[in-house]
C-alpha positions in Angstrom: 110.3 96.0 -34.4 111.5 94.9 -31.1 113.1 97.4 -29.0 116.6 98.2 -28.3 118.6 97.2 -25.1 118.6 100.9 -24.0 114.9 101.1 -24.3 114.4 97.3 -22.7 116.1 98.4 -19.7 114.4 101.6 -19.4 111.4 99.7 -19.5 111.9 97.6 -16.9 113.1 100.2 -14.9 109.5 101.6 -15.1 108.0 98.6 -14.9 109.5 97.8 -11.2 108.7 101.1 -9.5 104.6 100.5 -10.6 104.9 97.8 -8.7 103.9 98.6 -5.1 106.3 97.2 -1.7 105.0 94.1 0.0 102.9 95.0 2.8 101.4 98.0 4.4 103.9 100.4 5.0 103.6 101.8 8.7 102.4 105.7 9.0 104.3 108.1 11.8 101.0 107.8 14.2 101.0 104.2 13.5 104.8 104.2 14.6 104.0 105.8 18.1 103.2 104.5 21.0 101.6 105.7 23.8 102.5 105.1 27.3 100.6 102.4 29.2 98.7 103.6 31.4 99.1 102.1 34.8 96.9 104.3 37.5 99.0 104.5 41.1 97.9 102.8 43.6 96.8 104.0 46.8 99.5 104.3 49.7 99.0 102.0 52.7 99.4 103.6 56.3 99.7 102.2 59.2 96.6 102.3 61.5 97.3 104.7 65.0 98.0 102.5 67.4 95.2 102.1 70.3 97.5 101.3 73.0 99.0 103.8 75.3 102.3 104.1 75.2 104.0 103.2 78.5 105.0 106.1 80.6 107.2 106.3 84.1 106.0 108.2 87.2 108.4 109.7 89.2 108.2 108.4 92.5 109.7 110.3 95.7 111.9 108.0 98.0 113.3 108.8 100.6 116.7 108.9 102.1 117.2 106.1 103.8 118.7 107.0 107.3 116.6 110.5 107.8 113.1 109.2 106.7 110.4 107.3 108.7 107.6 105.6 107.8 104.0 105.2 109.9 103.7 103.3 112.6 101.8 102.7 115.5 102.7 104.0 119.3 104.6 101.4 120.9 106.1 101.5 124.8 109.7 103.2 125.1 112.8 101.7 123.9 116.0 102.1 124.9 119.0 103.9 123.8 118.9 108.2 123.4 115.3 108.4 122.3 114.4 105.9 124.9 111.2 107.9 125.7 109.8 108.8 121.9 106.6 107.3 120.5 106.6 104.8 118.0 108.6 102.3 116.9 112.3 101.4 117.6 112.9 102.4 113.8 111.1 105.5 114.7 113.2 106.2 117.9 116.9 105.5 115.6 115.5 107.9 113.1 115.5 110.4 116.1 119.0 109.3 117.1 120.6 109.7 113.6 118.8 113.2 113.6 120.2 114.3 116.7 123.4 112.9 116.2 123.3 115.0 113.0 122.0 117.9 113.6 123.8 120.9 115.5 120.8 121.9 117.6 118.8 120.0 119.8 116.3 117.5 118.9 112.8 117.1 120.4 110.8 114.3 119.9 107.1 113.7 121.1 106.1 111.5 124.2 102.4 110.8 123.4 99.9 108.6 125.2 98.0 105.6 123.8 96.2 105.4 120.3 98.9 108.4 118.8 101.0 107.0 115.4 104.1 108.3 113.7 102.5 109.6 110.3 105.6 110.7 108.2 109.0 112.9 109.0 112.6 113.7 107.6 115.5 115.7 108.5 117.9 117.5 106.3 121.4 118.6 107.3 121.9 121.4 104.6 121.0 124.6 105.0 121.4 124.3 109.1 119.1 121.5 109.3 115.5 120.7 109.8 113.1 117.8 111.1 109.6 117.7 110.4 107.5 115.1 111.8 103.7 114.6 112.1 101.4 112.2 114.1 98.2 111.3 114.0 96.1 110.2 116.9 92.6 109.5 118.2 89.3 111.4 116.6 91.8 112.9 113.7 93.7 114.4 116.3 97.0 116.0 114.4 100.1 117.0 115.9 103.5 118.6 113.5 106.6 119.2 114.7 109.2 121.7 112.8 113.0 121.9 114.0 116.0 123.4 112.9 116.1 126.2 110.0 112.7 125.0 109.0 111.9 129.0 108.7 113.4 132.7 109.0 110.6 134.8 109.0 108.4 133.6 111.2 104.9 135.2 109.9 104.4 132.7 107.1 105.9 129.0 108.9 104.0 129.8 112.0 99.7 129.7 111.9 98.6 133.2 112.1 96.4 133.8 115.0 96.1 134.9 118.6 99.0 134.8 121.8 97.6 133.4 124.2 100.5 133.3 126.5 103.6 131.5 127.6 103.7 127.3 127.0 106.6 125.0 127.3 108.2 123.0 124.2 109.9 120.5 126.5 112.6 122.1 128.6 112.4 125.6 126.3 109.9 128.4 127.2 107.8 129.3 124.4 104.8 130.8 123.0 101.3 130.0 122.8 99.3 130.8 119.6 95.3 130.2 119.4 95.6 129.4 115.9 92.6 130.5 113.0 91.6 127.4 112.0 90.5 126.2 115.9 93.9 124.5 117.0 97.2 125.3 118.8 100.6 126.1 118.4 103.5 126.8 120.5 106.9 128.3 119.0 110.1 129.1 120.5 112.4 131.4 119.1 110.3 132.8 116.3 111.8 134.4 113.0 115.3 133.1 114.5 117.7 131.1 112.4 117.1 128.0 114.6 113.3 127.4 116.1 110.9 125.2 117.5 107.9 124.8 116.6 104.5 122.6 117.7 101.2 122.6 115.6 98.1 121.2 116.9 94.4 120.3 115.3 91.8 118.4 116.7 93.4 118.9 120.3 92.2 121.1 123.5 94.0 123.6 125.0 95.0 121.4 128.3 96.1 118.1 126.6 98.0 120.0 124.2 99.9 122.1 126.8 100.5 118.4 128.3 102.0 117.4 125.1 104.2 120.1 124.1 105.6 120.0 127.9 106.6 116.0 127.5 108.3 116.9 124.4 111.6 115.1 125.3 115.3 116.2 123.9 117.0 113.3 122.3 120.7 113.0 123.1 123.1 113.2 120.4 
């Protein structure tokens, strides 16, 4: 007996669902992927440098109209500081001071073979000159004008009086200093003094000096 359409269809119904899906069907781990794995790579840093970097020294200049420079002794000019050693740059440096400066202004007369080392002036603070020679054997001599020191012990060399001396047309005081040379000072531990330093000098030629010291006109 051949079956009815009801049981034909049910049939076939059954039939189709035996039948399995084409292809594999894809499991939930199958379905996952991983992330690739890509390892970092190392950073690259710039080697340190082996040069230096360049740097700037500060470098002391001086002012132009109350420095001088070293020089050698040269014969007398003309002019206010007619009679100072050195150069005729040397002897304007003297004129500037003095015409600067509200004290007077001494300036060494020295014989052959002495040079103009270094010196400056300054108007503030009352005013100072210092200049230095240098001459034969390392012979030394320093002047100090002006408000160049108040209290006298620690501007002058300590050591022993050793009498009255002249600074040029001043009276002043003779000092045997500690290390072996000579000073003379006039008007210690005043607001304005004088003062002459000596190394490398004896006692009679360094008299002779401080007495030529000669006062430059202002």
């Amino acid at each position: 007996m051949r079956p009815g359409p009801f049981l034909a269809v049910l049939l076939a119904a059954v039939l189709v669902g035996c039948v399995p899906a084409s292809g594999p069907t894809a499991t939930p781990e199958e379905q996952t992927q991983e992330p690739a794995s890509s390892p970092s790579e190392p950073l690259v840093t710039p080697e340190p440098s082996n040069l230096d970097e360049p740097s700037i020294e500060p470098v002391d200049t001086p002012e132009p109209s109350s420095s001088v420079e070293p020089s050698p002794s040269e014969s007398a000019g003309t002019g206010a500081a007619a009679a100072c050693t050195g150069t005729d740059e040397n002897r304007q440096f003297f004129e500037a001071a003095a015409a600067t400066l509200d004290w007077t202004v001494y300036c060494a007369v020295l014989p052959p073979g002495w040079f103009v080392d270094a010196g400056e002036y300054r108007r503030a603070g009352g005013g100072r000159l210092e200049i230095a020679y240098r001459g034969p054997k390392g012979a030394r001599l320093q002047l100090r004008e002006g408000a160049f020191c108040t209290d006298g012990a620690g501007c002058v060399p300590s050591g022993t009086e050793a009498g009255d001396a002249p600074f040029g047309d001043q009276a002043g005081t003779m000092i045997s200093t500690d290390d072996g040379g000579w000073a003379v000072v006039v008007d210690r531990s005043e607001a304005i003094s004088w003062l002459a330093v000596g190394t490398g000098i004896g006692e009679d030629a360094f008299r002779a000096i401080t007495s030529a010291l000669a006062a430059v006109d202002g």
